[in-house]
C-alpha distance (Angstrom), angle and dihedral (degrees) to the residues before:
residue distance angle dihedral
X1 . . .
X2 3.91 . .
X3 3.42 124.4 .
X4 3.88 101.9 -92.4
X5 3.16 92.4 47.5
X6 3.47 103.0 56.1
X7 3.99 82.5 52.2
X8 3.60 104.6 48.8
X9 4.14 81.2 43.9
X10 4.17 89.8 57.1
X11 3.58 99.1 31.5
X12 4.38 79.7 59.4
X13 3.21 93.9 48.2
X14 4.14 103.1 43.9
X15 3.98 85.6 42.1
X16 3.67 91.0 46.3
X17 4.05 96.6 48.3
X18 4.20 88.8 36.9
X19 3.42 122.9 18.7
X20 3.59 133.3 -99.0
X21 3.82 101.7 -87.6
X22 4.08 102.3 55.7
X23 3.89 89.1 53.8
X24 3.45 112.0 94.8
X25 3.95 125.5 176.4
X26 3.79 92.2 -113.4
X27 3.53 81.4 64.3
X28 3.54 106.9 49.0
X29 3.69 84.6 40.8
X30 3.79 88.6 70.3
X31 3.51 94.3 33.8
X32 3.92 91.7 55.3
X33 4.19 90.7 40.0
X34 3.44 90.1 -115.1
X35 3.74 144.2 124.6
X36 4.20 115.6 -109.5
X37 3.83 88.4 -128.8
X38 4.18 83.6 65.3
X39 3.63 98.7 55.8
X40 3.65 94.1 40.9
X41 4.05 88.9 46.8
X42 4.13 83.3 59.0
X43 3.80 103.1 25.5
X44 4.12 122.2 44.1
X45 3.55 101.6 -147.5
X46 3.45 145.5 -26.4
X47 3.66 89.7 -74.9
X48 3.86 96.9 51.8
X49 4.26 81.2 53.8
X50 3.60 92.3 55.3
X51 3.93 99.2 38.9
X52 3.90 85.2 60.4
X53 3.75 92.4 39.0
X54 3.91 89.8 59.8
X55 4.07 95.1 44.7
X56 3.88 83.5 53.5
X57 3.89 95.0 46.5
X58 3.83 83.4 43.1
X59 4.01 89.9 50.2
X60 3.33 89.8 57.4
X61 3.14 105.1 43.3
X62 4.08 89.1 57.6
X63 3.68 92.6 55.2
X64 3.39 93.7 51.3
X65 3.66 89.3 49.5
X66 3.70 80.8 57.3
X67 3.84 101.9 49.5
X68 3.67 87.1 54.3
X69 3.62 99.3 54.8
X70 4.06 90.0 45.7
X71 3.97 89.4 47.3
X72 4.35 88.9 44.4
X73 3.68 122.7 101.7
X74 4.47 87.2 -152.6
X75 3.15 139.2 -13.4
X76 4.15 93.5 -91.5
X77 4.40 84.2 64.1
X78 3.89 79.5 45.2
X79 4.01 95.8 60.6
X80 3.74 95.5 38.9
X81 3.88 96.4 45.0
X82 4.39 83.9 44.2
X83 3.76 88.7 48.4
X84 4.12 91.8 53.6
X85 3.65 90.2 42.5
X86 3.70 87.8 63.0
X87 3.57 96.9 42.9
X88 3.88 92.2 52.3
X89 3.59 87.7 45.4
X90 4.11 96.4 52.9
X91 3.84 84.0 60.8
X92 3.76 99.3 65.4
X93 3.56 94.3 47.6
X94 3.87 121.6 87.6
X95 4.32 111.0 -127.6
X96 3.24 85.6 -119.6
X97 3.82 92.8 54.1
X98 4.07 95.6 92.0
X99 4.32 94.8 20.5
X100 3.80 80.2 59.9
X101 3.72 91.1 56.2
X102 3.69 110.6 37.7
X103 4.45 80.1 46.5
X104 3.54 98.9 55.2
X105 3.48 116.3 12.8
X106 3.77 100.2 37.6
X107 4.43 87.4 164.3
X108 3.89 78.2 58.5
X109 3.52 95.4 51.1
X110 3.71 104.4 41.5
X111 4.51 86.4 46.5
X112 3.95 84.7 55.0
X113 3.94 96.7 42.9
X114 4.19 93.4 50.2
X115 3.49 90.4 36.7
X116 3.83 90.4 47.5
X117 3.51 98.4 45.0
X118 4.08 96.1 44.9
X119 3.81 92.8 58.9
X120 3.83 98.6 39.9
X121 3.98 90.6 51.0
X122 3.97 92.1 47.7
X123 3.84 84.8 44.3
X124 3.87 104.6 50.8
X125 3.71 84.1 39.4
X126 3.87 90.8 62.3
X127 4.10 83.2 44.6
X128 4.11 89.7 56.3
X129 3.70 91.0 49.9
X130 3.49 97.1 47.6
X131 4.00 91.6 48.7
X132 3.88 87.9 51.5
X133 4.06 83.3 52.5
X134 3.86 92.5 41.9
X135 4.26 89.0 46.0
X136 3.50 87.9 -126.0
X137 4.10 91.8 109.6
X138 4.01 130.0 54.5
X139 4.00 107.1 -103.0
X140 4.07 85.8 -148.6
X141 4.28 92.0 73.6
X142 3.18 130.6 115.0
X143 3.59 106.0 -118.5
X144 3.54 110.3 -172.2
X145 4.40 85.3 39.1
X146 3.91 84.9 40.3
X147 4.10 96.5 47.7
X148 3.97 87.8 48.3
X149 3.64 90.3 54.5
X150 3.45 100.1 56.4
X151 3.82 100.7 36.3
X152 3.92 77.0 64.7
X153 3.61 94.6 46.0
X154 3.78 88.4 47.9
X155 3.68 90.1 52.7
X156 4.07 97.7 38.1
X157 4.16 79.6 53.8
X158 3.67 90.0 61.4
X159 3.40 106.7 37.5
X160 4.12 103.9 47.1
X161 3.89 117.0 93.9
X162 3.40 116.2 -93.5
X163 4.16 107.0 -132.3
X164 3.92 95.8 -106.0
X165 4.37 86.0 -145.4
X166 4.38 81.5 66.8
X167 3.90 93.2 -115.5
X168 3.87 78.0 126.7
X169 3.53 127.8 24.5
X170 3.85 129.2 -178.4
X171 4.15 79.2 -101.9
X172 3.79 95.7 62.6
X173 3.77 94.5 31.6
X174 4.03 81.6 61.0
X175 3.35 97.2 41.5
X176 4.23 98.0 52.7
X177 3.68 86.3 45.5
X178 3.92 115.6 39.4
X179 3.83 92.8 19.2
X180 4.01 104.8 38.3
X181 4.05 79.5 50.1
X182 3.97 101.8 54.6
X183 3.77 83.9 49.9
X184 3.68 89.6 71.5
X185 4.03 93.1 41.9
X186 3.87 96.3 44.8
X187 3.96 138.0 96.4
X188 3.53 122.5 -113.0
X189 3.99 83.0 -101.3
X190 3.99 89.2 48.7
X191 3.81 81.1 52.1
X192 3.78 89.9 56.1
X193 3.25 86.8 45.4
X194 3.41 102.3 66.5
X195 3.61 99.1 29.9
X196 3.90 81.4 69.1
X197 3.62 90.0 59.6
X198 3.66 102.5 56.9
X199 4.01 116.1 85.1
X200 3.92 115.4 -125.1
X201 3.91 109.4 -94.4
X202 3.93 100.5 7.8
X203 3.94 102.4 51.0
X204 4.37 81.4 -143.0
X205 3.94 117.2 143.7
X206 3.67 130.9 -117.0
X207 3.45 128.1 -43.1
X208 4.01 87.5 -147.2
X209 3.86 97.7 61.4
X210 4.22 123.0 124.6
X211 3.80 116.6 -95.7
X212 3.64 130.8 -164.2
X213 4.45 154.0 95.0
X214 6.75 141.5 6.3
X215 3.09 104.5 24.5
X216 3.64 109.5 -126.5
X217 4.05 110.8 -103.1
């Protein structure tokens, strides 16, 4: 692995497991096994780093986005396997991961947000169609009204405070925001469809759904 990328690879991770503001390049310098004269020879400042660091994190969250949808049987398994990959992702971020950000590198945050919020639109957008195709979605919504509502359900569902006794988890905050909403946008077979996925008594998802990596603001 060159250089940079054993750089933008550590910065991720020591961001990711303590916030952006501890970090400082002598440490990711050590971290990365190199000298602080290399990263600043490729990187300007700390901000530069973490610009780069988020349009990596960013990268990968998109392909996994995309791996999902290939490995989904319709776009119902496609929200619920999303939804967990966000969940498992929260957990591998410190809290102060994205406070950190929008605190002291506001250019940072408001890059991320836009750029956040321009791919997820165009993606659930492609989802909606593809339900409409798939019969799983009403062909009287919205899409561009309905797509806006539940990017901002998506990122409401990630960004409310989970009750710290477990009366509400980030699993039932997902699933009373993204979920109770597709009921009222779905066909009687999208109906079926996600009675299916609901276990007897708890009204949970799958066990057998895709974790893994922003946190949707």
């Amino acid at each position: 692995m060159e250089a940079r990328d054993r750089i933008i690879q550590t910065a991720i991770r020591l961001f990711r497991e303590n916030g952006i503001r501890p970090v400082t390049m002598d440490w990711i310098a050590s971290e990365a096994g190199v000298s602080k004269r290399t990263i600043y020879e490729l990187f300007s400042d700390k901000s530069d780093l973490l610009s780069v660091c988020i349009s990596e994190i960013n990268k990968r969250n998109v392909e996994e986005l995309h791996r999902i949808r290939r490995n989904s049987c319709n776009i119902i398994d496609t929200i619920r396997k999303l939804g967990e990959f966000h969940i498992q992702t929260l957990q591998t971020y410190h809290p102060r991961f994205f406070l950190d950000i929008q605190k002291f590198f506001p250019r940072e945050w408001n890059q991320m947000s836009q750029d956040r919020e321009r791919q997820s639109t165009a993606e659930i957008l492609t989802l909606l169609k593809e339900g409409i195709k798939e019969g799983l979605i009403r062909t009287d919504v919205h899409l561009q009204v309905v797509g806006r509502i539940i990017y901002e359900l998506f990122r409401l569902a990630f960004t409310l405070e989970a009750d710290e006794k477990g009366n509400s988890d980030r699993r039932t905050i997902f699933n009373n925001l993204i979920i109770n909403y597709f009921r009222g946008i779905s066909t009687h077979k999208g109906l079926e469809i996600l009675e299916e996925g609901k276990t007897e008594d708890t009204g949970t998802q799958r066990p057998d759904l895709t974790p893994l990596n922003p946190k949707i603001e």
